[in-house]
TORPA-4810 file (N, C-alpha, C, O; in nm, 3 decimals):
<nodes>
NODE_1_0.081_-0.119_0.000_0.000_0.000_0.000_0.086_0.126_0.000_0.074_0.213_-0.087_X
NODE_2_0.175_0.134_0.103_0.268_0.232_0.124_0.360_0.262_-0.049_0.365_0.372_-0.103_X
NODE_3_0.401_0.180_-0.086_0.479_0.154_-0.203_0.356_0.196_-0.329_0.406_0.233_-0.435_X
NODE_4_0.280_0.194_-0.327_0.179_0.219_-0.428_0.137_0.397_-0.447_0.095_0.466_-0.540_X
NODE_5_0.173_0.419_-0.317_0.115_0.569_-0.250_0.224_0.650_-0.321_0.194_0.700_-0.429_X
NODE_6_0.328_0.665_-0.280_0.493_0.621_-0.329_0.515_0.703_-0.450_0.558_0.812_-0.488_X
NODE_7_0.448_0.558_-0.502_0.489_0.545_-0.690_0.378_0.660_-0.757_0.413_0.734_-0.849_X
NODE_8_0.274_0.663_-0.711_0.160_0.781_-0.739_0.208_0.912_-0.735_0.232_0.999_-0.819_X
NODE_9_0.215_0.900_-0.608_0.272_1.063_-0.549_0.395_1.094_-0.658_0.386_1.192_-0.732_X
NODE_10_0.532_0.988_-0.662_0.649_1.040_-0.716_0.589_1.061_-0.895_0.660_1.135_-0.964_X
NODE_11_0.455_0.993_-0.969_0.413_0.995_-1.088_0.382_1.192_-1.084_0.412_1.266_-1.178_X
NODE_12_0.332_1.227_-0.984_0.213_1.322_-0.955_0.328_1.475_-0.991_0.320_1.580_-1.054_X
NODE_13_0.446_1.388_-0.889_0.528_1.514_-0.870_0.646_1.495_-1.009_0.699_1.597_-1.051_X
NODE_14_0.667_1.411_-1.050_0.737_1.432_-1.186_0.621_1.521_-1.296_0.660_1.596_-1.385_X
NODE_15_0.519_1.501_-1.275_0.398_1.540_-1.396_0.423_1.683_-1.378_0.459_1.740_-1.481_X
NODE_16_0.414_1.749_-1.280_0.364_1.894_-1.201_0.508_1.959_-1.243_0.497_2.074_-1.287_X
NODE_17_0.662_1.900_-1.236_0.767_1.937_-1.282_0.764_1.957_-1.451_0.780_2.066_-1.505_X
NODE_18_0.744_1.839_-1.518_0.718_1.862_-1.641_0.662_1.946_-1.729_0.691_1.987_-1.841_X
NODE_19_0.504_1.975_-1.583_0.407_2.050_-1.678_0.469_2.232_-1.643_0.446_2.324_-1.721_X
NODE_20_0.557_2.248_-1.495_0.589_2.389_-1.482_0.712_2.396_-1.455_0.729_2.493_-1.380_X
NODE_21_0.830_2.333_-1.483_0.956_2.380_-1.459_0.992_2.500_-1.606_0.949_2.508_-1.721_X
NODE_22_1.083_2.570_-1.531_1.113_2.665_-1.678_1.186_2.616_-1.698_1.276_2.550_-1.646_X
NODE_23_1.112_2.682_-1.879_1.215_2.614_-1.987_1.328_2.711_-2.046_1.407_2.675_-2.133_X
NODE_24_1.327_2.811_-2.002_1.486_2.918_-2.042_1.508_3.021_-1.926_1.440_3.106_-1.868_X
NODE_25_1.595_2.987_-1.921_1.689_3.107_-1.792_1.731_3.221_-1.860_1.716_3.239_-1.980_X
NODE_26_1.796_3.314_-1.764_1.826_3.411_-1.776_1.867_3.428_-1.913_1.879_3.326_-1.981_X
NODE_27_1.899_3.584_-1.984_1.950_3.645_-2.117_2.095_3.644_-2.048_2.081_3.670_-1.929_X
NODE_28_2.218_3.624_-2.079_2.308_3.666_-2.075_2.371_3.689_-2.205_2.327_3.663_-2.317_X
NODE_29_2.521_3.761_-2.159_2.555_3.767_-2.295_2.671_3.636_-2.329_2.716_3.565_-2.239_X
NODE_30_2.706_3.620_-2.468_2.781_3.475_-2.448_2.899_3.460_-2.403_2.956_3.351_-2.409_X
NODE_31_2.971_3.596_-2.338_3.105_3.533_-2.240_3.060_3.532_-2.099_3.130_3.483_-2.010_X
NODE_32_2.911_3.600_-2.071_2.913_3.574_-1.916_2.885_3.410_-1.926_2.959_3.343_-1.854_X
NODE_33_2.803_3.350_-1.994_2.724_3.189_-2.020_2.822_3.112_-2.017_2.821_3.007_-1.953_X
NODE_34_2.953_3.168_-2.111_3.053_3.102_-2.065_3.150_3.077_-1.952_3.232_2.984_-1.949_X
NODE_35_3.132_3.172_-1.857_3.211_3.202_-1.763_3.070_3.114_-1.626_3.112_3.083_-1.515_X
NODE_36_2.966_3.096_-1.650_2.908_3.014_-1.604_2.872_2.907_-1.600_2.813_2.859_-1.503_X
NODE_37_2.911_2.827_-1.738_2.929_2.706_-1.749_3.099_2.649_-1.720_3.120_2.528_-1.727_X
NODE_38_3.198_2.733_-1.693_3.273_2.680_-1.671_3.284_2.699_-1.504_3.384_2.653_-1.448_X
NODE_39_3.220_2.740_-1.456_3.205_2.774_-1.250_3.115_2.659_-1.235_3.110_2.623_-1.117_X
NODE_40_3.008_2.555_-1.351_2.907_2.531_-1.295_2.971_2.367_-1.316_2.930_2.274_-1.247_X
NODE_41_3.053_2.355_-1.397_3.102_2.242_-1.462_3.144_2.164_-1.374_3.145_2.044_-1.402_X
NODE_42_3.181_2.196_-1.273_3.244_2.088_-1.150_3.134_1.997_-1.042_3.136_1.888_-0.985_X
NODE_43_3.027_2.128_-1.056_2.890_2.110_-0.984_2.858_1.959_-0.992_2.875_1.904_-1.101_X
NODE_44_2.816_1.890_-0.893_2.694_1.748_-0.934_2.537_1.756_-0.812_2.562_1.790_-0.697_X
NODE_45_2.424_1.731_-0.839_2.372_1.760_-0.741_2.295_1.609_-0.740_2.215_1.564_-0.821_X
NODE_46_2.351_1.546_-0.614_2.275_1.377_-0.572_2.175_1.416_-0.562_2.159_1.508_-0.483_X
NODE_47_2.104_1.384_-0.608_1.964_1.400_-0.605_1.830_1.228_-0.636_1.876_1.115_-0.625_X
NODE_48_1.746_1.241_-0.656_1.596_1.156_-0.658_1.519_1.224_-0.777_1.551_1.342_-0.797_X
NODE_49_1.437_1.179_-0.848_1.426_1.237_-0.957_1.270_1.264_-0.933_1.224_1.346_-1.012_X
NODE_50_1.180_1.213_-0.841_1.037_1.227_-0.766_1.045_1.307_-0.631_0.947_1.332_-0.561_X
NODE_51_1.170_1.342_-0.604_1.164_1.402_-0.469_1.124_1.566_-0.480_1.154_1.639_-0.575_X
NODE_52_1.060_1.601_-0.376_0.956_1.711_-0.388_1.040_1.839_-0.352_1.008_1.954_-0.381_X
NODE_53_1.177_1.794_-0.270_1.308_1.934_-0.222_1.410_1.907_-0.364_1.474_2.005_-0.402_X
NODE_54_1.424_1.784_-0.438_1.508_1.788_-0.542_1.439_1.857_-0.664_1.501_1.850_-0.770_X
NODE_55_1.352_1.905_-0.663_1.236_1.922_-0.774_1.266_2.092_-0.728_1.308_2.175_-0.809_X
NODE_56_1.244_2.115_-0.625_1.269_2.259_-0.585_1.447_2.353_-0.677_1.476_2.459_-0.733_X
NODE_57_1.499_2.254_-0.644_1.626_2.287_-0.650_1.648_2.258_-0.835_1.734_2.326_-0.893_X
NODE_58_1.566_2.159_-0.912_1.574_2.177_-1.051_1.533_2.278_-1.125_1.561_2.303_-1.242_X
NODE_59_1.433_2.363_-1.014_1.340_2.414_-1.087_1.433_2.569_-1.106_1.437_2.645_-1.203_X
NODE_60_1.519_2.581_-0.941_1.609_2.696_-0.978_1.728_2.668_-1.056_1.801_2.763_-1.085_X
NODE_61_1.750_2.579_-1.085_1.862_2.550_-1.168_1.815_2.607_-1.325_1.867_2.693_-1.396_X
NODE_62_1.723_2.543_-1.342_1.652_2.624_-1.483_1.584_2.717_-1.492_1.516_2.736_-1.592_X
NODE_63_1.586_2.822_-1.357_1.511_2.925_-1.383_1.659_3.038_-1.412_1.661_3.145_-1.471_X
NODE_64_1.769_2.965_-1.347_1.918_3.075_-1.390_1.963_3.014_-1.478_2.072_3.065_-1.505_X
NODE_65_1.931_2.886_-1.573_1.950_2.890_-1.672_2.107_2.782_-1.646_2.190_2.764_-1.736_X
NODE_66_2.114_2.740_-1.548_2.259_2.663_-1.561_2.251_2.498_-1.577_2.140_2.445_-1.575_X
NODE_67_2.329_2.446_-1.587_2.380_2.338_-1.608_2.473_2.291_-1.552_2.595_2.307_-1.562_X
NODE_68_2.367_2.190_-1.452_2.451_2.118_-1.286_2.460_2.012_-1.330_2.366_2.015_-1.411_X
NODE_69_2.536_1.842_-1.347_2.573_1.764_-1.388_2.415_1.651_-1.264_2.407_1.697_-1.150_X
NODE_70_2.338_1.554_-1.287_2.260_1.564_-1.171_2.299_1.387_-1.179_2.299_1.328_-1.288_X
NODE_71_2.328_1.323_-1.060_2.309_1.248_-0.971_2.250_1.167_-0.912_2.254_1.182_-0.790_X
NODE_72_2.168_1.046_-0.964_2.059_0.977_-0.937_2.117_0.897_-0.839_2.216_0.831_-0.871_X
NODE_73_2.071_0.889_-0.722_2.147_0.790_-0.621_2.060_0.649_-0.588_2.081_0.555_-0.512_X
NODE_74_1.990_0.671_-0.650_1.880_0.531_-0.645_1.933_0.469_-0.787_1.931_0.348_-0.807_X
NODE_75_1.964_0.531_-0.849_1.989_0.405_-0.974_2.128_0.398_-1.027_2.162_0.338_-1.129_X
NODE_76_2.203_0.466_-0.949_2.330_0.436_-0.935_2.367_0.456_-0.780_2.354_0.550_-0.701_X
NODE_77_2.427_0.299_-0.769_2.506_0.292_-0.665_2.639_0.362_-0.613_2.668_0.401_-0.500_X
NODE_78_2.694_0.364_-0.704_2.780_0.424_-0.714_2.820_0.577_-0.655_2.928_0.603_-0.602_X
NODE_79_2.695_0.685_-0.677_2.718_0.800_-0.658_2.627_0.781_-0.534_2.615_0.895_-0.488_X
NODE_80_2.543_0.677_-0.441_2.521_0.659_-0.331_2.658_0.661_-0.255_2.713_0.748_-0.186_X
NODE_81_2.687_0.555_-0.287_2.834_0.561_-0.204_2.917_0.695_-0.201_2.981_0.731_-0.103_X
NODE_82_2.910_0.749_-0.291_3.031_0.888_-0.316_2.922_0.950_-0.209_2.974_0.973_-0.100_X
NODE_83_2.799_0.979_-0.216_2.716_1.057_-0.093_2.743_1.028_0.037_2.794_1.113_0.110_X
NODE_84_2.722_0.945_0.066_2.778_0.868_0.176_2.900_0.886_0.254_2.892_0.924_0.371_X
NODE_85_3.043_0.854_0.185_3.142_0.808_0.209_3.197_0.973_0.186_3.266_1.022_0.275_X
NODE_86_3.176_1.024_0.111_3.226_1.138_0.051_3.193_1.278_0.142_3.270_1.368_0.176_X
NODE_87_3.025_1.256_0.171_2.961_1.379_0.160_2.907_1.380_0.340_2.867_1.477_0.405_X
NODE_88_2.924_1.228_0.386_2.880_1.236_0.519_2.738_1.145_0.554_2.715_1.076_0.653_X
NODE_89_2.672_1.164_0.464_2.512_1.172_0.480_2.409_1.130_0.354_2.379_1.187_0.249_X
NODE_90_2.375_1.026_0.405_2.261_0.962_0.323_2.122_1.062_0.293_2.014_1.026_0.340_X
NODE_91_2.131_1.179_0.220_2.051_1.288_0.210_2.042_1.360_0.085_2.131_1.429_0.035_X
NODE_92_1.889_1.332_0.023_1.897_1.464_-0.084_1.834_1.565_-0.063_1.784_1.579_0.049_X
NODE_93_1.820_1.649_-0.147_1.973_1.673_-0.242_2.076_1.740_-0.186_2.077_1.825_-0.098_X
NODE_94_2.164_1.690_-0.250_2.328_1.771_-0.204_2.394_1.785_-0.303_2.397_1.699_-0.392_X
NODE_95_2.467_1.911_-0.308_2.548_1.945_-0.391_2.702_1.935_-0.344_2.761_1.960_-0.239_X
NODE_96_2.743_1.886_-0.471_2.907_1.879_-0.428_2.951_2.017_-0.488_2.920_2.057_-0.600_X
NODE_97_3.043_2.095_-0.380_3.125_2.147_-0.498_3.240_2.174_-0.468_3.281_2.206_-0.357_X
NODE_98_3.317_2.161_-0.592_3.424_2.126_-0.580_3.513_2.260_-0.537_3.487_2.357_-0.608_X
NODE_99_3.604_2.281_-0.443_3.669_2.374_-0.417_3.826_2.375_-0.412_3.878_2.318_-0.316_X
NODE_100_3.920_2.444_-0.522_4.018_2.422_-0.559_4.117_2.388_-0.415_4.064_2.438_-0.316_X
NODE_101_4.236_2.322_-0.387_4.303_2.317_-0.336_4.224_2.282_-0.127_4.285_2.284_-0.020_X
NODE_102_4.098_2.259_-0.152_4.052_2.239_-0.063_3.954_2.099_-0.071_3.903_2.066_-0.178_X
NODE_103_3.935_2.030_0.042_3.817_1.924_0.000_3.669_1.983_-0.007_3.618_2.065_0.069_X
NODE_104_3.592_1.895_-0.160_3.494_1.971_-0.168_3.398_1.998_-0.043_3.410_1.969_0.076_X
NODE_105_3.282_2.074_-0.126_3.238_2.082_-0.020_3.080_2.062_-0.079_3.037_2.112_-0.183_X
NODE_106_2.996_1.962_0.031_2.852_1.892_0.067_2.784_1.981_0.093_2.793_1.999_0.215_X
NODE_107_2.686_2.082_0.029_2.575_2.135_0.064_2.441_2.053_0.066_2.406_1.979_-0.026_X
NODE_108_2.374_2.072_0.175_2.241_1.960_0.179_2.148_2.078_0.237_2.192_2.190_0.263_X
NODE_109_2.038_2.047_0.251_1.886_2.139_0.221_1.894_2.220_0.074_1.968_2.299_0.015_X
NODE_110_1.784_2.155_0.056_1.670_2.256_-0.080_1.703_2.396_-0.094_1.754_2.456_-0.188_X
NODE_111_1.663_2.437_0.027_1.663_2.594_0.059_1.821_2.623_0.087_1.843_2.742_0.064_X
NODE_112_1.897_2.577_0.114_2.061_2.656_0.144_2.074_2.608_-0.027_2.038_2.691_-0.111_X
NODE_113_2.102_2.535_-0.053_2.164_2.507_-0.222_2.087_2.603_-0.332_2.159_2.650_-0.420_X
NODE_114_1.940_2.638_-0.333_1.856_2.725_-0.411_1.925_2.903_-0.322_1.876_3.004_-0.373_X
NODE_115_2.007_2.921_-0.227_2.010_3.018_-0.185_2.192_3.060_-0.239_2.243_3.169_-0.265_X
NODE_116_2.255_2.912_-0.240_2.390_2.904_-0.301_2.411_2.954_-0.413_2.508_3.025_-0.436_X
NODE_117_2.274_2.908_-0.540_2.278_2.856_-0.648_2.189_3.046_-0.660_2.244_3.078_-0.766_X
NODE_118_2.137_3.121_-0.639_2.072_3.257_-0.647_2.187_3.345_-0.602_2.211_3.439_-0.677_X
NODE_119_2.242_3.336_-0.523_2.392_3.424_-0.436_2.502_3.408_-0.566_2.554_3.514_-0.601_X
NODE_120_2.536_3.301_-0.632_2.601_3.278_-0.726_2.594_3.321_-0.862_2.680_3.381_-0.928_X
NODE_121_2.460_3.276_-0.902_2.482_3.273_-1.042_2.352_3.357_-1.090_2.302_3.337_-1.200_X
NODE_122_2.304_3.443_-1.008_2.196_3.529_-1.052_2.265_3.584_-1.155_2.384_3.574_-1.182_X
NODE_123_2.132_3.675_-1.239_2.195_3.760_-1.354_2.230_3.896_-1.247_2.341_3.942_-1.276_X
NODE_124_2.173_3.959_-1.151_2.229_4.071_-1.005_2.348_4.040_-0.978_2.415_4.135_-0.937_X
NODE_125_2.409_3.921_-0.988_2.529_3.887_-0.898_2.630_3.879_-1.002_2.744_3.908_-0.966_X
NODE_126_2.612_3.845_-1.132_2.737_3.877_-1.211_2.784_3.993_-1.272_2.739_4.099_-1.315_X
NODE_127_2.910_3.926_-1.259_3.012_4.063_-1.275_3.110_4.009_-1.391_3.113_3.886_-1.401_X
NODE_128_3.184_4.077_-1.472_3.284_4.056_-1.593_3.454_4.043_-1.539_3.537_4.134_-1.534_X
NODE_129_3.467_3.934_-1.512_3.583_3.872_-1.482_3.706_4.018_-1.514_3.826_4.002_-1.498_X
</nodes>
């Protein structure tokens, strides 16, 4: 029963993403896009692909228009373990990011990563290298 509820709900909340996530981000011009796909390129965000805080966090990803590398930890084992072993914590979503000459670093809640991901890469917040 529980498992049926589940599979509905996660049908309900992929549909509701489909039918309203945006489909184009910000105007930039093409060296800022570039200068944001190469800051964003390291990015991965573990994530669930029915989860209702990972859905939050796709939806700002495509409302600034970037391109986060994403992380299915249910259908790969693999990047479970890297969550885990890596990141601390059996939790989505989390973002890795990678920080030069330092170990990366595990952001987890919806709301701190959508607040990371707005502080960062708004079209307000950039500036010309």
């Amino acid at each position: 029963m529980i498992k049926a509820v589940r599979w509905i709900l996660g049908k309900l909340i992929l549909a509701y993403e489909w039918a309203f996530k945006p489909r184009k981000g910000p105007q930039r011009s093409e060296q800022e896009q570039q200068r944001v796909a190469r800051e964003t390129a390291g990015l991965s965000l573990y994530q669930l692909p029915a989860c209702p805080f990972c859905v939050k966090v796709r939806f700002t990803e495509s409302r600034l228009g970037l391109d986060i590398e994403k992380r299915n930890v249910k259908s790969n084992p693999q990047y479970m373990e890297e969550l885990v072993q890596q990141g601390g914590v059996y939790k989505v979503p989390c973002l890795r990011i990678p920080r030069e000459g330092e170990e990366d670093r595990w952001l987890y809640e919806s709301s701190d990563i959508v607040d990371y991901l707005k502080r960062h890469y708004s079209i307000s917040s950039q500036t010309n290298p």
